[in-house]
C-alpha positions as CSV (number, residue, x, y, z in Angstrom):
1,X,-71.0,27.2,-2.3
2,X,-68.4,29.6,-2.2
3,X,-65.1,29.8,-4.7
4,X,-62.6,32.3,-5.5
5,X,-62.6,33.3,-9.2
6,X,-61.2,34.7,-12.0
7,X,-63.3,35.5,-15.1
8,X,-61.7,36.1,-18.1
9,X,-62.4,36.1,-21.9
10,X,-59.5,34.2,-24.2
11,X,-58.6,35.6,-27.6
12,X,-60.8,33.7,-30.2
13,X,-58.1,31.7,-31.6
14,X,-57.1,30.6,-28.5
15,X,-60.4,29.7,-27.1
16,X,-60.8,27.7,-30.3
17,X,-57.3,26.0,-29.6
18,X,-58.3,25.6,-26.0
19,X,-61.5,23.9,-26.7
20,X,-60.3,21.3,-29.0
21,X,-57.3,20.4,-26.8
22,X,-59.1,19.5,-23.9
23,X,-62.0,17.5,-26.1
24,X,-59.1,15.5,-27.6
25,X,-56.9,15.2,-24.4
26,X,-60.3,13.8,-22.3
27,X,-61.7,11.8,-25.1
28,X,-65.0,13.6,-25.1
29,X,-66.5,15.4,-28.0
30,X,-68.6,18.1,-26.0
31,X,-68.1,19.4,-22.4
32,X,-69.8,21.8,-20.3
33,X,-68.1,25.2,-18.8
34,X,-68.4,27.6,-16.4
35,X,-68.7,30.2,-19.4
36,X,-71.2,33.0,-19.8
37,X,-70.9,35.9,-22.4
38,X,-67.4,34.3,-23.7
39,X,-65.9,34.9,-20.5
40,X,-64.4,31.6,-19.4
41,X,-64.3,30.7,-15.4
42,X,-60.9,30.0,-13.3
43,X,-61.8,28.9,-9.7
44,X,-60.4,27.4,-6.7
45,X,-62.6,24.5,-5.0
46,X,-65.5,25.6,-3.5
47,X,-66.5,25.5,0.3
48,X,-69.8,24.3,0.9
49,X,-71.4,23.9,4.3
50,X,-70.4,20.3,4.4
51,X,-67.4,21.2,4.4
52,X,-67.3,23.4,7.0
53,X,-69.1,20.9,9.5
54,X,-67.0,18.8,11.3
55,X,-67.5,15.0,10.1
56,X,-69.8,12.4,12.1
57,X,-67.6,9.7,13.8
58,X,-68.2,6.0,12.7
59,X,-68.6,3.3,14.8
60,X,-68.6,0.6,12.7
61,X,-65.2,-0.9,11.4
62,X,-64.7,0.0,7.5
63,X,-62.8,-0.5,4.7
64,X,-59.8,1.5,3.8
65,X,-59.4,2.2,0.2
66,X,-56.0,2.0,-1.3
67,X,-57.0,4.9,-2.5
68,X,-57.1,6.5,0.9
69,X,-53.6,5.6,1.4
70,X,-50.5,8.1,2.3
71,X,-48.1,6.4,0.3
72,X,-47.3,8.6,-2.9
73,X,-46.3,7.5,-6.1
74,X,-42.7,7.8,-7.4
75,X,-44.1,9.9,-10.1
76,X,-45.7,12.4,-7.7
77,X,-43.3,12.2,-4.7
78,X,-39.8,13.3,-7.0
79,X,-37.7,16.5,-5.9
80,X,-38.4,19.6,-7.8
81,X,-35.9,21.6,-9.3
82,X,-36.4,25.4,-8.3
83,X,-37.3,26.1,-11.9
84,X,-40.1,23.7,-12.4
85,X,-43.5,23.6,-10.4
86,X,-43.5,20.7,-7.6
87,X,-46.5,17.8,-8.6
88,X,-46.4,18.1,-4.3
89,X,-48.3,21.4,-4.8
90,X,-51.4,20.0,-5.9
91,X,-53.8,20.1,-8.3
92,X,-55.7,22.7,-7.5
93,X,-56.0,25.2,-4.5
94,X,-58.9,25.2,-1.9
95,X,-60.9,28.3,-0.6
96,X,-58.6,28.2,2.3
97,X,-55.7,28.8,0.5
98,X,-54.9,32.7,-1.1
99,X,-54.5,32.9,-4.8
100,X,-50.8,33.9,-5.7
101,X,-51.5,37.3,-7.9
102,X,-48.1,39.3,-9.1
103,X,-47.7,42.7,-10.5
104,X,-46.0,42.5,-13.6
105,X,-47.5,45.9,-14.9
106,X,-43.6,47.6,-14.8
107,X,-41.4,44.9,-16.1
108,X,-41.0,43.5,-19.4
109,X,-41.8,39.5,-18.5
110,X,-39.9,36.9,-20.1
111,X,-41.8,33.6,-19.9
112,X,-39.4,31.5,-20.7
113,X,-37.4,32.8,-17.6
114,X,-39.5,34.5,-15.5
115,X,-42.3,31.3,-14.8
116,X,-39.8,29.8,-12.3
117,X,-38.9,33.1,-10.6
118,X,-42.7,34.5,-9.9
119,X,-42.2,35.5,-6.2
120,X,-39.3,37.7,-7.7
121,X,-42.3,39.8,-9.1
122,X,-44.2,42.1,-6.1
123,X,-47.8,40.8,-5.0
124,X,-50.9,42.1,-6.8
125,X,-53.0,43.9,-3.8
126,X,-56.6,43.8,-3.2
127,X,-59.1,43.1,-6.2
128,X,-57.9,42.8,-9.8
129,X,-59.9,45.4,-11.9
130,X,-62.2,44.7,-14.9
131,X,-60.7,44.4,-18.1
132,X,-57.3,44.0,-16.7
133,X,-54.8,42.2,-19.2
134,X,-53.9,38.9,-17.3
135,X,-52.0,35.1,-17.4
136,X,-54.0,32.5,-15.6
137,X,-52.0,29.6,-14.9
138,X,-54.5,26.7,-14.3
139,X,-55.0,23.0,-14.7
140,X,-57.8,20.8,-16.2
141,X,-60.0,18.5,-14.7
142,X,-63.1,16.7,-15.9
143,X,-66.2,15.2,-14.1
144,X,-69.5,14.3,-14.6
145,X,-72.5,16.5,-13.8
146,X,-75.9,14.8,-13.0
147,X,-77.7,17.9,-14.5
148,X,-74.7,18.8,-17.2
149,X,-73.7,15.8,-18.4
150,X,-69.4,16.0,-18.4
151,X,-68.4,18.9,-17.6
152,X,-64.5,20.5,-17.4
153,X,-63.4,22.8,-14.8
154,X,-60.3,25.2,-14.6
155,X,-58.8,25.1,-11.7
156,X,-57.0,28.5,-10.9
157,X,-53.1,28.2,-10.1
158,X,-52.0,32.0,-9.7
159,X,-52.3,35.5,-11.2
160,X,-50.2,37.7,-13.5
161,X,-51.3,41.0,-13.8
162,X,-50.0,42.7,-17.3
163,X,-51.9,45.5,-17.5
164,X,-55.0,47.1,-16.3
165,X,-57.5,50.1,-17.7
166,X,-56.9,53.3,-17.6
């Protein structure tokens, strides 16, 4: 399988903070992560060969789902104001889809204003270097892992690049 990734290592505090968030918030006491040497995992969903193969046609009559269906909830279908992130954007990008990465090295950022203005800051080109100081913006999703047991994921949003080495 294939994914786009960032690797990253939180500050201690807030890997501490992190952890026992997302134990509380899923109702589990442990969970597996895509973490080696402290550095914590952010990824798109992967492509797998499956996925690339077109799907066999059935035959046989079958059940739709509800599940399946187009309609959107209320809660997931509303208007976005152009200062808060659309629910319509999804949950979390696919291989196919690039990885919004700004340049934020030359301006002094003001989160609480500058989260709903991001294309106002110029695209981060190519490769992010190692050791670069960055904000992930990701969401959290759990699921069960024959060989793992529950496991969380971080699903990567975008990229703000604060600062790299020298």
């Amino acid at each position: 399988m294939n994914h786009k990734r960032v690797s990253g290592i939180l500050h201690s505090q807030e890997y501490e903070r992190t952890v026992g968030f997302i134990c509380m918030a899923f109702g589990h006491k442990k969970l597996a992560a895509q973490l080696f040497r402290d550095s914590l995992q952010f990824s798109t969903r992967s492509r797998s060969e499956t996925n690339d193969r077109p799907r066999a046609q059935s035959t046989s009559p079958s059940k739709t789902s509800k599940l399946d269906s187009n309609i959107r909830s209320p809660a997931t279908s509303m208007k976005s104001s152009s200062r808060a992130v659309s629910l319509q954007e999804g949950y979390s990008l696919s291989f196919e889809e690039p990885v919004p990465a700004y340049d934020a090295r030359e301006f002094s950022v003001d989160f609480n204003k500058d989260l709903g203005n991001l294309k106002s800051f110029p695209p981060w080109e190519g490769k992010i270097p190692v050791d670069s100081f960055v904000v992930v913006a990701y969401t959290v999703s759990v699921y069960w892992n024959d060989s793992k047991g529950w496991s969380v994921s971080f699903n990567l949003k975008w990229v703000m690049v604060l600062g790299t080495p020298s």
